[in-house]
N, CA, C and O atoms as a DFTB+ gen file, in Angstrom:
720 C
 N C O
     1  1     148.082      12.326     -35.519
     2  2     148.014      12.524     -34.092
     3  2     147.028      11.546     -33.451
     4  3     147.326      10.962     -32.409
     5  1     145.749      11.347     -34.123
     6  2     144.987      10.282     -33.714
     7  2     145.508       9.162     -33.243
     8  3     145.212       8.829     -32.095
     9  1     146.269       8.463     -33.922
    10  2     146.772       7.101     -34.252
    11  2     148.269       7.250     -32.964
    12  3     148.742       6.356     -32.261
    13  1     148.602       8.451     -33.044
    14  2     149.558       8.227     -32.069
    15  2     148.781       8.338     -30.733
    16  3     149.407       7.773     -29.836
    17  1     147.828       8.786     -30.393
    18  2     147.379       9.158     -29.041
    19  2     147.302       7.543     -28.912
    20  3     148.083       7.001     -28.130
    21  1     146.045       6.463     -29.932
    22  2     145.823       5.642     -29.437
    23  2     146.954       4.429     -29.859
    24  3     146.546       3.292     -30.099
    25  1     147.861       4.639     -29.903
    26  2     149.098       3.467     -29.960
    27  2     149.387       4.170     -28.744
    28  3     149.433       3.261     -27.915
    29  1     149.620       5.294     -28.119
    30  2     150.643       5.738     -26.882
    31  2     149.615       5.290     -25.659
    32  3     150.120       4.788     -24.655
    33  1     148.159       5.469     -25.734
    34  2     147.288       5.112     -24.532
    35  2     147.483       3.321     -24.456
    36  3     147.874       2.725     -23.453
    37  1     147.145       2.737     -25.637
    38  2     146.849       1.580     -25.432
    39  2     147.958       0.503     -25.044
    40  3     147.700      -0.691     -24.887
    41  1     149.298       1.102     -24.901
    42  2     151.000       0.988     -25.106
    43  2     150.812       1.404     -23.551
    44  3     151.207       0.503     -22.811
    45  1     150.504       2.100     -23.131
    46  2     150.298       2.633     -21.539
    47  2     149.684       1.637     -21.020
    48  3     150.293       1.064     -20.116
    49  1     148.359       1.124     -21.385
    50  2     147.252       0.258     -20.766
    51  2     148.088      -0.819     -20.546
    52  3     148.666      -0.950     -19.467
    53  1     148.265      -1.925     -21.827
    54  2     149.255      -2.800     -21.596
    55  2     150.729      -2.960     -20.267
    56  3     151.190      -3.859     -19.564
    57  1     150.999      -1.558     -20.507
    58  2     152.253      -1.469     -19.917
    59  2     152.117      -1.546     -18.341
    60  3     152.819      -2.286     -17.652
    61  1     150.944      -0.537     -17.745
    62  2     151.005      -0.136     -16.680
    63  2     149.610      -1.390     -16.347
    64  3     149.178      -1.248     -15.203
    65  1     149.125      -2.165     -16.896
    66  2     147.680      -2.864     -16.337
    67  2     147.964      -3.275     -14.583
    68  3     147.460      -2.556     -13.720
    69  1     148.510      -4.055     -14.338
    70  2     148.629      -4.884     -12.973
    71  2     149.161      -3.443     -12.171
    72  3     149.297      -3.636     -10.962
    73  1     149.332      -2.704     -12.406
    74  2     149.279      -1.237     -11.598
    75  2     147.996      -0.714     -11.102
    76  3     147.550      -0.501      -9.974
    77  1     147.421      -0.532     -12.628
    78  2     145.956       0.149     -13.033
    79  2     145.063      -0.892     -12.005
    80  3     144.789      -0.576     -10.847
    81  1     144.738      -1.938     -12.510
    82  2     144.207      -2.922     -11.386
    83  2     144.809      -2.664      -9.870
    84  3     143.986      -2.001      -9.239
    85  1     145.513      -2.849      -9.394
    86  2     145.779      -2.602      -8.266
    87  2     145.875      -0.939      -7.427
    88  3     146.146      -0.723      -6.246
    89  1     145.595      -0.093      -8.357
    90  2     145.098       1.210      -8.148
    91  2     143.650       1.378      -7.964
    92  3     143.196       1.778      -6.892
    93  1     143.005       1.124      -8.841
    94  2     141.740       0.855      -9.375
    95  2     141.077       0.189      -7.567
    96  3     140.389       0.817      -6.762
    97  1     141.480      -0.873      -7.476
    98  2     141.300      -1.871      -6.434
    99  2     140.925      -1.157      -5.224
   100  3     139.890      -1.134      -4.557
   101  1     142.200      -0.506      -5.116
   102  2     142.021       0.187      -3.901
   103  2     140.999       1.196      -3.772
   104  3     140.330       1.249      -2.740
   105  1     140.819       1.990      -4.711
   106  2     139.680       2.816      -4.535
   107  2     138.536       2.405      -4.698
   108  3     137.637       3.099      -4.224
   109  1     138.259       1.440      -5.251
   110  2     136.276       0.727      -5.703
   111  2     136.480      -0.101      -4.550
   112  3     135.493      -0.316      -3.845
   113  1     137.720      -0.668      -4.191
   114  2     137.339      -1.881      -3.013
   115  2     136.969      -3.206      -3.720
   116  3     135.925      -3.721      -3.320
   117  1     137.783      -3.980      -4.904
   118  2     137.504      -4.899      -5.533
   119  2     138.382      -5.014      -6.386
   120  3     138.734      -4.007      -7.001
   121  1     138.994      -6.319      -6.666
   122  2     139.653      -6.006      -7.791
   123  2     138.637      -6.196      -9.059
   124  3     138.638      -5.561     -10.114
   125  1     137.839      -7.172      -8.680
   126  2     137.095      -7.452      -9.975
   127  2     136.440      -6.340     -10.645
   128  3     136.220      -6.216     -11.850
   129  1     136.148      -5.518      -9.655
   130  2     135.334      -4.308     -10.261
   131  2     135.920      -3.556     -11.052
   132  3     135.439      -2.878     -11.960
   133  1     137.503      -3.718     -10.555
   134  2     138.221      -2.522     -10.894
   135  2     139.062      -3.551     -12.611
   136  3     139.629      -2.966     -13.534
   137  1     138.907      -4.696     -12.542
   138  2     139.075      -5.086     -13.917
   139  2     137.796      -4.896     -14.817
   140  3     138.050      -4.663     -15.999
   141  1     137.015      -4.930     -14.610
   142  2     136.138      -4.952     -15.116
   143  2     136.011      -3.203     -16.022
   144  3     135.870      -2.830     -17.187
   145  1     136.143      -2.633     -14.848
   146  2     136.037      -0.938     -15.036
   147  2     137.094      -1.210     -16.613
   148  3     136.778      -1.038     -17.790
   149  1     138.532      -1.735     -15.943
   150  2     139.387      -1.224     -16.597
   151  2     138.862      -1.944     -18.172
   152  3     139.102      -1.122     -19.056
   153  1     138.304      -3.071     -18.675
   154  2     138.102      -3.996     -19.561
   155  2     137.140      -2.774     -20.539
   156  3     137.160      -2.652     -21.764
   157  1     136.326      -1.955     -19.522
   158  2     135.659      -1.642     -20.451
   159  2     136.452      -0.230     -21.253
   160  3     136.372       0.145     -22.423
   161  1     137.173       0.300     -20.158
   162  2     138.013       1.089     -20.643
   163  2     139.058       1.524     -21.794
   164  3     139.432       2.580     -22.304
   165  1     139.383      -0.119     -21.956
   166  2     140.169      -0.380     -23.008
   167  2     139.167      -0.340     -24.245
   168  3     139.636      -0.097     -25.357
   169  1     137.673      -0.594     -24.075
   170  2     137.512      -0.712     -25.458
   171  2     136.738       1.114     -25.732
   172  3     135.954       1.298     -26.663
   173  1     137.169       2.348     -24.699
   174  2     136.908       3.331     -24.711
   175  2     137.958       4.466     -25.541
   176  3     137.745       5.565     -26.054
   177  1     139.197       3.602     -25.392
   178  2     140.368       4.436     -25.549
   179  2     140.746       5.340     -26.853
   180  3     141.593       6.215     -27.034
   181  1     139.464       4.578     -27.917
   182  2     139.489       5.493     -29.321
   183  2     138.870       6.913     -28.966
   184  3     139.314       7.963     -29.430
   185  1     138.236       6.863     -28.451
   186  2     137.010       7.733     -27.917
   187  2     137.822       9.099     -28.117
   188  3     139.030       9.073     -27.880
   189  1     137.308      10.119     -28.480
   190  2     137.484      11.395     -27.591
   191  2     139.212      12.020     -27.591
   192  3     139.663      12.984     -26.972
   193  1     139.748      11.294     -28.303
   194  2     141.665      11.486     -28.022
   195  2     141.834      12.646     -29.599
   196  3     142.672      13.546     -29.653
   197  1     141.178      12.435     -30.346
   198  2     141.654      12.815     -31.560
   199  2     141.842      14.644     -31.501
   200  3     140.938      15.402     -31.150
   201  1     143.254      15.083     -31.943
   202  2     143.818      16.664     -31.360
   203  2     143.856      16.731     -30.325
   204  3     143.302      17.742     -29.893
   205  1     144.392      15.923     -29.410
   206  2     144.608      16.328     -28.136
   207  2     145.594      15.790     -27.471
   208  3     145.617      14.562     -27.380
   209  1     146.560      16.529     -26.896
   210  2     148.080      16.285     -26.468
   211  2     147.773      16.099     -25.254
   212  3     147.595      17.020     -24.456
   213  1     147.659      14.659     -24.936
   214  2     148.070      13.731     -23.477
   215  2     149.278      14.078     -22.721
   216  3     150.298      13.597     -23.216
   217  1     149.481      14.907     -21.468
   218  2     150.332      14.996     -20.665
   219  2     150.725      13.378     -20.172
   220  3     151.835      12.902     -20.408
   221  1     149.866      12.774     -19.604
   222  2     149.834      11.171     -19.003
   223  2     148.916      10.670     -19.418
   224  3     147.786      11.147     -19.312
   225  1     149.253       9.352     -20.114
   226  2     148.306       9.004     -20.183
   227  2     147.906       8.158     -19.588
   228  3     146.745       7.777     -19.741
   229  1     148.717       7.613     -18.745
   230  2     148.497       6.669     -17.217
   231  2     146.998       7.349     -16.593
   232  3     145.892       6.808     -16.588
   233  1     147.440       8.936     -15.997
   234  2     146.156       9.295     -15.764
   235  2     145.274       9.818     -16.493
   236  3     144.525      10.567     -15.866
   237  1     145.069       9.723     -17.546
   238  2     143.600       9.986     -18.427
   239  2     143.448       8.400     -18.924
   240  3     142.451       8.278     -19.636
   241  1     144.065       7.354     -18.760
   242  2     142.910       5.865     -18.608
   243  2     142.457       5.880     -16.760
   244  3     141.407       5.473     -16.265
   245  1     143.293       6.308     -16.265
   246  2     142.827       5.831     -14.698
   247  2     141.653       6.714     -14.163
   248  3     140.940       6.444     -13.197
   249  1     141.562       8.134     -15.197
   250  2     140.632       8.931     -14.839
   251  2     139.127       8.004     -15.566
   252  3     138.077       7.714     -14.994
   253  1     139.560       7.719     -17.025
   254  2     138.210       6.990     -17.210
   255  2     137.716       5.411     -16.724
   256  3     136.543       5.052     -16.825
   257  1     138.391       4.868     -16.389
   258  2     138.200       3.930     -15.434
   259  2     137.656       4.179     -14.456
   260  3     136.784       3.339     -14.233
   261  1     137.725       5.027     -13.625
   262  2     137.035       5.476     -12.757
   263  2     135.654       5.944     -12.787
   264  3     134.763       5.651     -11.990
   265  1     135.567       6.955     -14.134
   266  2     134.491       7.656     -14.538
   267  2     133.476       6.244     -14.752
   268  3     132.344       6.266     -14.269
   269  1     133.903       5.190     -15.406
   270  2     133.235       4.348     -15.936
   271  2     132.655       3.602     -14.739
   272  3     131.471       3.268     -14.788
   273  1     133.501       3.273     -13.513
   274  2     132.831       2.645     -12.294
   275  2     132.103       3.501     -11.588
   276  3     131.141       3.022     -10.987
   277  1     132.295       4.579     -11.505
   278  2     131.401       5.265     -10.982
   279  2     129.913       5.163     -11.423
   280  3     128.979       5.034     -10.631
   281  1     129.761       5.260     -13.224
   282  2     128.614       5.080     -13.818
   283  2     128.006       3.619     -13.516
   284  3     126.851       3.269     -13.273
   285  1     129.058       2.985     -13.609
   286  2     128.374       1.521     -12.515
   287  2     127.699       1.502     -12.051
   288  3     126.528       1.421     -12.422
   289  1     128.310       1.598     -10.544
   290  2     127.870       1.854      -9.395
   291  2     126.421       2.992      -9.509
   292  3     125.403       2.607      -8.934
   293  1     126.390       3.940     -10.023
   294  2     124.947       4.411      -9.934
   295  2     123.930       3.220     -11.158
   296  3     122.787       2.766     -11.110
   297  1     124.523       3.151     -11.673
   298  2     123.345       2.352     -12.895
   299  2     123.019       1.131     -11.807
   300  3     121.895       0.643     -11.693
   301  1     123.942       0.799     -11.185
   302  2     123.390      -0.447      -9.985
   303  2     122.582      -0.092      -8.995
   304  3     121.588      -0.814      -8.916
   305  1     122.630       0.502      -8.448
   306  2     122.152       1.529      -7.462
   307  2     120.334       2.092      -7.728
   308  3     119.351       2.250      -7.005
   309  1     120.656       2.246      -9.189
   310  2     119.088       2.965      -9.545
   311  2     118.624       1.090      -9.917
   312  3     117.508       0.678      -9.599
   313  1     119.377       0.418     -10.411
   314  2     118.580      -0.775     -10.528
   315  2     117.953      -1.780      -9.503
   316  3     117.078      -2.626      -9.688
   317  1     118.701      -1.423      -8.277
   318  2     118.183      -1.836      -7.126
   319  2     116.658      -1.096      -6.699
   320  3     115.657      -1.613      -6.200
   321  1     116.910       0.227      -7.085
   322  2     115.547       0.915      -6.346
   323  2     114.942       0.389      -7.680
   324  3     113.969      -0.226      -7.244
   325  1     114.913       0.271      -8.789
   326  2     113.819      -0.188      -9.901
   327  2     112.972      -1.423      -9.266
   328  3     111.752      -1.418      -9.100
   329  1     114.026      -2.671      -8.886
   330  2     113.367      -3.700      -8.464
   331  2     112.567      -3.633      -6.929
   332  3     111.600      -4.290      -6.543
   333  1     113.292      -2.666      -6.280
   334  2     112.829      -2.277      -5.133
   335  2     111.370      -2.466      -5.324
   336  3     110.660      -3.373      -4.890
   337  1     110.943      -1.085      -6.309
   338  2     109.679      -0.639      -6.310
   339  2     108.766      -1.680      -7.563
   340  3     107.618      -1.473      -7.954
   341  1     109.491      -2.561      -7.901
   342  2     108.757      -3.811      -8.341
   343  2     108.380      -4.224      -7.550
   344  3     107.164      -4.213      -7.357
   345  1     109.391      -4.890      -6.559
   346  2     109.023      -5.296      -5.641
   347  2     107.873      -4.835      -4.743
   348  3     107.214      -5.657      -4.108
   349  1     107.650      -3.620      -4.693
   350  2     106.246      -3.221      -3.897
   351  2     105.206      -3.105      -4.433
   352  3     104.105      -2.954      -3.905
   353  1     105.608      -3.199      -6.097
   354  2     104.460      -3.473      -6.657
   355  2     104.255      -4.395      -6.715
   356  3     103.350      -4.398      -7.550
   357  1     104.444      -5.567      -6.374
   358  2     103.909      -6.855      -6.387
   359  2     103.322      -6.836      -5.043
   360  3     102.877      -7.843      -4.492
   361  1     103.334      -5.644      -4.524
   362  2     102.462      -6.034      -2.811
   363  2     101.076      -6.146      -3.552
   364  3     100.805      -5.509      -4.570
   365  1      99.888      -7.395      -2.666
   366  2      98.987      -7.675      -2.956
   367  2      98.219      -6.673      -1.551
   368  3      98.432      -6.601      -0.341
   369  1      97.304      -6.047      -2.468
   370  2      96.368      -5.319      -1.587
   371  2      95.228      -5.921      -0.550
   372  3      94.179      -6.273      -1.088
   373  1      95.312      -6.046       0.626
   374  2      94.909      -6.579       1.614
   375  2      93.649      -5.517       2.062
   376  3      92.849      -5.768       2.963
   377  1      93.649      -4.331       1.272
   378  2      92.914      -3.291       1.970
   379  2      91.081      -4.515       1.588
   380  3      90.893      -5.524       0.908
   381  1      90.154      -3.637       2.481
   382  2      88.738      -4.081       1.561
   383  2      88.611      -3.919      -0.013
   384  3      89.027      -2.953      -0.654
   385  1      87.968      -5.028      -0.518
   386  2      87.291      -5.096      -1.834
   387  2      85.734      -4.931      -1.664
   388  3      85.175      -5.372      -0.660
   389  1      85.374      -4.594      -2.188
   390  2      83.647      -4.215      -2.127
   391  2      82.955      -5.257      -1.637
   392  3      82.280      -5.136      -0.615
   393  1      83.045      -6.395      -2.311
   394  2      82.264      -8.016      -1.553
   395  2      82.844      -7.991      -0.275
   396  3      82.022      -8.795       0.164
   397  1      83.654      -7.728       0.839
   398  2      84.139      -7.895       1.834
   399  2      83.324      -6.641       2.720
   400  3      82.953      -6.816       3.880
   401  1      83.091      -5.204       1.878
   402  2      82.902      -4.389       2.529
   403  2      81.340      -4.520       2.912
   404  3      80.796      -4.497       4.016
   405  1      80.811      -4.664       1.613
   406  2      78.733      -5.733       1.750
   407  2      78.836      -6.385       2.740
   408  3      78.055      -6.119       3.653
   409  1      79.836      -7.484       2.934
   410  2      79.612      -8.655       4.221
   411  2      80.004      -7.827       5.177
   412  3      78.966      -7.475       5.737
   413  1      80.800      -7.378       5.620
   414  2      80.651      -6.493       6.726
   415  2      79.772      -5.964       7.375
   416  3      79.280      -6.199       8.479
   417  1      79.468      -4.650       6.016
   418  2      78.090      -3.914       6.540
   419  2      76.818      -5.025       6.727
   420  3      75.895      -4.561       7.396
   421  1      76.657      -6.140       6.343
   422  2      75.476      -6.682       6.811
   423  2      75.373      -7.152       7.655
   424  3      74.302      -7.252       8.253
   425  1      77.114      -7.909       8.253
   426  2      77.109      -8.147       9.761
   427  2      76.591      -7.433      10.289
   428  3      75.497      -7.633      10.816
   429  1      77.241      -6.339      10.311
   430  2      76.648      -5.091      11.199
   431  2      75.655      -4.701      11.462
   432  3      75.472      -4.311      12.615
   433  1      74.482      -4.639      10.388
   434  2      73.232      -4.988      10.657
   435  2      72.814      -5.736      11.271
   436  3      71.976      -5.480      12.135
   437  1      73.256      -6.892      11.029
   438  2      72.573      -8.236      12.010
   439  2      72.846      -8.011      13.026
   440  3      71.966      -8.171      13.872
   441  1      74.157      -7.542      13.452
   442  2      74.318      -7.278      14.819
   443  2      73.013      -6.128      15.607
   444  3      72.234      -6.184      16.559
   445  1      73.314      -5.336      14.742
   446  2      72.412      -4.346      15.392
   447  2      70.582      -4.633      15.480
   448  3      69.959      -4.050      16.368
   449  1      69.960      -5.408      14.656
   450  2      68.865      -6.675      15.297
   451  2      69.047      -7.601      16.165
   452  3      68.083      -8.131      16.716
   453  1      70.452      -7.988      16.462
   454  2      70.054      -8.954      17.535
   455  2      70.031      -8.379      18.487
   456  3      69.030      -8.610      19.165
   457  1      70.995      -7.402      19.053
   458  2      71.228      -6.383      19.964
   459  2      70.094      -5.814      20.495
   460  3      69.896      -5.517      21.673
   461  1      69.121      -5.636      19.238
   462  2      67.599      -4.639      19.423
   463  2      66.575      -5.617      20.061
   464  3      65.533      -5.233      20.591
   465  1      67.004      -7.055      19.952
   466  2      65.790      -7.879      20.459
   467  2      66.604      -8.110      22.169
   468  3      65.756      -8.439      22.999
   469  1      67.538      -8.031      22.553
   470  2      67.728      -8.125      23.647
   471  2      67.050      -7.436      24.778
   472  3      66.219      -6.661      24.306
   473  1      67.065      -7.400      26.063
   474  2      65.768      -7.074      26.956
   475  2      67.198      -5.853      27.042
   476  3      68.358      -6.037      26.673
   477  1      66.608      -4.677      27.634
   478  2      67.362      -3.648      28.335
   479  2      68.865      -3.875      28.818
   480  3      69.917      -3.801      28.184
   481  1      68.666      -4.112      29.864
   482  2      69.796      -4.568      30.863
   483  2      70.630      -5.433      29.943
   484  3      71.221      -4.744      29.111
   485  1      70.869      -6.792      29.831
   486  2      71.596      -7.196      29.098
   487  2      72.281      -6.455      27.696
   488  3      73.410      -6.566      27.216
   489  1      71.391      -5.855      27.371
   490  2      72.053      -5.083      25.883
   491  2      73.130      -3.847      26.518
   492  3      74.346      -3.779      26.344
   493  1      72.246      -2.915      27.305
   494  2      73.592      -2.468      28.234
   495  2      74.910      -2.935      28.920
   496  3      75.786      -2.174      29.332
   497  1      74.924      -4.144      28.976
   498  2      75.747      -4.846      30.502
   499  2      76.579      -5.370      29.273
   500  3      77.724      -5.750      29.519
   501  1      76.214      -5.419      28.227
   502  2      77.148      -5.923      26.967
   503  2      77.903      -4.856      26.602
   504  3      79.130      -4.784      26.678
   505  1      76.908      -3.762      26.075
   506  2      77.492      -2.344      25.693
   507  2      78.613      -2.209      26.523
   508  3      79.745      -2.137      26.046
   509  1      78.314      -2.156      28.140
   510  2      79.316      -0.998      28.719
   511  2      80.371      -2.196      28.805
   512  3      81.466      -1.636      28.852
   513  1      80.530      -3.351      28.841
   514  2      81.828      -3.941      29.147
   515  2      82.481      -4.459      27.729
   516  3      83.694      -4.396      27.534
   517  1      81.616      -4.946      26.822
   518  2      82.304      -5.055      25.376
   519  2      82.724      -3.802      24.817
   520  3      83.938      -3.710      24.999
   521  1      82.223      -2.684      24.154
   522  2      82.382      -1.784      24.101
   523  2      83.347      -0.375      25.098
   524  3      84.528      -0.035      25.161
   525  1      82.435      -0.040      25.548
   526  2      83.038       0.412      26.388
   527  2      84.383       0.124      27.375
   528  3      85.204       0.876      27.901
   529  1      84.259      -0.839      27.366
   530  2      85.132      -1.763      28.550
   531  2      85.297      -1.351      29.823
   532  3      86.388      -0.876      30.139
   533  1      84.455      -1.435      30.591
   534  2      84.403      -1.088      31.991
   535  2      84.331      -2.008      32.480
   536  3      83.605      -2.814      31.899
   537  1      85.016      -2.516      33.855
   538  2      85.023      -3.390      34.601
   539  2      83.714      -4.240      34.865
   540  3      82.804      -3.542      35.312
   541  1      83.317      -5.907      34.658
   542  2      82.118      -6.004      35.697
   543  2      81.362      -5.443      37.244
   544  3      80.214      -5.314      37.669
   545  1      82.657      -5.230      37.713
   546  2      82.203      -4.515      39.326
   547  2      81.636      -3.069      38.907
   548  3      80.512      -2.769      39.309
   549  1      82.361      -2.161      38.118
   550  2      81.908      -1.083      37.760
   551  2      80.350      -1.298      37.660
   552  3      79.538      -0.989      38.532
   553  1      80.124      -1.778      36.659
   554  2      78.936      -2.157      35.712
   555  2      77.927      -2.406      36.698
   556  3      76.912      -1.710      36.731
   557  1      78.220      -3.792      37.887
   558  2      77.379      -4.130      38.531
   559  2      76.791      -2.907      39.712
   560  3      75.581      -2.782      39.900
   561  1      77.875      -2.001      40.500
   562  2      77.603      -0.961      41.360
   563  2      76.700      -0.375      40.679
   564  3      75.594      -0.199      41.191
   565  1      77.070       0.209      38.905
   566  2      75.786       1.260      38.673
   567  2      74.881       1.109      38.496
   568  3      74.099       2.055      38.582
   569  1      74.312      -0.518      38.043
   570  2      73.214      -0.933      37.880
   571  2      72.401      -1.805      39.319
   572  3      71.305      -2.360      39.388
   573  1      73.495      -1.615      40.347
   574  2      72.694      -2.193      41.795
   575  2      72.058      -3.440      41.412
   576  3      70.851      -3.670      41.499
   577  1      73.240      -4.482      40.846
   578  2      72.816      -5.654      41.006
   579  2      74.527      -6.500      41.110
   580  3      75.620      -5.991      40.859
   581  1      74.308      -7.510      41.436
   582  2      75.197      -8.611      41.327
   583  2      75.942      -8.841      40.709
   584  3      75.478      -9.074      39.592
   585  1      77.543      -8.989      40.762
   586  2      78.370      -9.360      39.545
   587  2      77.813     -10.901      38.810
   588  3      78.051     -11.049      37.612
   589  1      77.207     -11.817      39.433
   590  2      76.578     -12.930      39.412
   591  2      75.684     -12.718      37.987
   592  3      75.819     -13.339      36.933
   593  1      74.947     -11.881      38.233
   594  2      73.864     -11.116      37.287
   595  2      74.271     -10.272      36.091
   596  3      73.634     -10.278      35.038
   597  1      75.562      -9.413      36.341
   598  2      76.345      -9.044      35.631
   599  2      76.928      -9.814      34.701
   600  3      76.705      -9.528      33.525
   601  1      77.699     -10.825      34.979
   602  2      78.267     -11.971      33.982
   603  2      76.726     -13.165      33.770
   604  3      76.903     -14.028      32.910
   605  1      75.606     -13.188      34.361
   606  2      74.477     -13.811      33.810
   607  2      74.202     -13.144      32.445
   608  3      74.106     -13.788      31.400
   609  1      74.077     -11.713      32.540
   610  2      73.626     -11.064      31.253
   611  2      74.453     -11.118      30.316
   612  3      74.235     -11.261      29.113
   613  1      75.591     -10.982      30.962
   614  2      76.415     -11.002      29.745
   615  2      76.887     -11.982      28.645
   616  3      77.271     -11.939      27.476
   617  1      76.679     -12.805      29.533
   618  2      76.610     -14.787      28.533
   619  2      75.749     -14.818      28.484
   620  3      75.577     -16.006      28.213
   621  1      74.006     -14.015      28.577
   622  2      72.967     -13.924      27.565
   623  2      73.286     -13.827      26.659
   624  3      73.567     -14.655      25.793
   625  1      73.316     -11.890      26.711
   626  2      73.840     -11.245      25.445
   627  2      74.886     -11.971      24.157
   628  3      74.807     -12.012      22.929
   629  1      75.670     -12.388      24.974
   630  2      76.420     -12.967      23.644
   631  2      75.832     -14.160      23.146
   632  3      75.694     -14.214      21.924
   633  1      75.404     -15.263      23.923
   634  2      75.049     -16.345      23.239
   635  2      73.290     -15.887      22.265
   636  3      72.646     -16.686      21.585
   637  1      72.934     -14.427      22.525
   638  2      71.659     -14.452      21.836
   639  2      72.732     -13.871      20.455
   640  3      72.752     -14.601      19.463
   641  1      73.390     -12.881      20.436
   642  2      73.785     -12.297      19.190
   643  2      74.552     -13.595      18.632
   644  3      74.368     -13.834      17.438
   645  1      75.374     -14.446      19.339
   646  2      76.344     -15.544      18.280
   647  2      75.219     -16.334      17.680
   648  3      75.272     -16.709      16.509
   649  1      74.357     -16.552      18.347
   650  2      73.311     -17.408      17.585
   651  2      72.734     -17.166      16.529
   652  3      72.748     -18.014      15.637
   653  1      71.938     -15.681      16.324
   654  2      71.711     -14.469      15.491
   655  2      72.925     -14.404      14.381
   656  3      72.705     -14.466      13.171
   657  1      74.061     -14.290      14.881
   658  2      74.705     -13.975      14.438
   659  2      75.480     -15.406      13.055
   660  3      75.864     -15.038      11.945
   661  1      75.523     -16.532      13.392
   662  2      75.364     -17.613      12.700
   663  2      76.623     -17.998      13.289
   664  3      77.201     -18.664      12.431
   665  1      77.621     -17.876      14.743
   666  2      78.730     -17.991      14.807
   667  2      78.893     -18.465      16.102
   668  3      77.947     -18.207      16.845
   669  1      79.807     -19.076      16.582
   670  2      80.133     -19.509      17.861
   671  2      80.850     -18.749      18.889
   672  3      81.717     -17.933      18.574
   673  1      80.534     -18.976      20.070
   674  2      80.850     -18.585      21.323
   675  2      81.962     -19.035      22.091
   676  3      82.051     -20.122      22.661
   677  1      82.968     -17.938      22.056
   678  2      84.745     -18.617      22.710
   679  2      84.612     -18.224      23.940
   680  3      84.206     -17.197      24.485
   681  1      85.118     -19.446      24.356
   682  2      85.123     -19.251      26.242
   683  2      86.641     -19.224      25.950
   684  3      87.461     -19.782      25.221
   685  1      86.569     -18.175      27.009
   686  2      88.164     -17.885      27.301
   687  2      88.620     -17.295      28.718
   688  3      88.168     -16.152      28.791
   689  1      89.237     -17.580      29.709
   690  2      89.624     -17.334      30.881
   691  2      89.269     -16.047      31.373
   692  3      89.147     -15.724      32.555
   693  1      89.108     -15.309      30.311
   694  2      88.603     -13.358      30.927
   695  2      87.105     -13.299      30.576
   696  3      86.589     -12.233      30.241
   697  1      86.477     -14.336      30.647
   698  2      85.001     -14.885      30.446
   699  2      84.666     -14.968      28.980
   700  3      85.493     -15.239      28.110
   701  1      83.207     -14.677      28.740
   702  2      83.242     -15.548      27.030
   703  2      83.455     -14.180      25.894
   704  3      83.113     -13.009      26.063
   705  1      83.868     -14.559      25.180
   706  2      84.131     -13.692      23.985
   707  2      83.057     -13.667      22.896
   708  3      82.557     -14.746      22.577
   709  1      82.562     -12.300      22.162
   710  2      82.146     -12.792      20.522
   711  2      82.728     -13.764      19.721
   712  3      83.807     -14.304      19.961
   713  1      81.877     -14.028      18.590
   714  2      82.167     -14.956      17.550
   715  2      83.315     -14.909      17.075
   716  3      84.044     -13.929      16.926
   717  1      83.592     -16.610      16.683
   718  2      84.896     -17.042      16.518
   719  2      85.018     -17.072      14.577
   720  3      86.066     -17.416      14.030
């Protein structure tokens, strides 16, 4: 019975192929896929037949042809997300490293000495418009002086901290900026 299942399947395969392919086709959407399916199929056909009376055997190869693209298609599928998440593992970490986080915090210090040697007013008139960001006019009404005086202090302030600071001073159309 063995030997007849696989002379009667493989007698089918032969017989019905350019069918099977063009069945196949239509459902994967390829023919290649669907030869391919079928290629491997053929070398499946010992498989699994032995005591067992084939009604068709047209459809028990077209069923495993199928079964077999299907397993494809997911084994492709999970191999995409494999490389996927290679792929993100090759993301290079941009977050801080400790030497970056030291230089930081010591900026920050420095900042906060140069800041401390500034006279009153200017260290404020920096605060509330760098920081804070409040308008110069604001700034100037609450302190009852001059926008003149207002942007005087304020291109103090910065040119004392960029100096302090070991860095240069960007002039830029919305007046001067911190270090560049």
């Amino acid at each position: 019975m063995i030997e007849t299942n696989r002379a009667r399947l493989r007698g089918e395969f032969v017989e019905n192929y350019d069918d099977l392919v063009r069945d196949l086709a239509r459902r994967l959407g390829s023919s290649d896929f669907a030869r391919e399916a079928l290629h491997e199929t053929f070398l499946r056909l010992d498989r699994g037949t032995e005591g067992v009376s084939l009604r068709s055997p047209a459809d028990y190869i077209f069923r495993i042809a199928i079964n077999i693209a299907k397993d494809r298609q997911r084994a492709q599928s999970r191999r995409l997300r494999t490389s996927e998440s290679d792929a993100l593992l090759e993301i290079r970490d941009d977050g801080a490293d400790l030497a970056r986080i030291v230089e930081a915090r010591s900026e920050i210090e420095a900042l906060k000495r140069a800041l401390a040697e500034l006279p009153a007013r200017p260290r404020e008139i920096l605060h509330s418009i760098s920081v804070e960001g409040q308008p110069v006019q604001q700034v100037a009404a609450r302190l009852s002086v001059s926008i003149r005086t207002v942007n005087g202090d304020l291109k103090l302030a910065l040119s004392h901290c960029a100096k302090r600071l070991d860095c240069a001073l960007i002039r830029r159309s919305g007046g001067p900026r911190f270090c560049a």
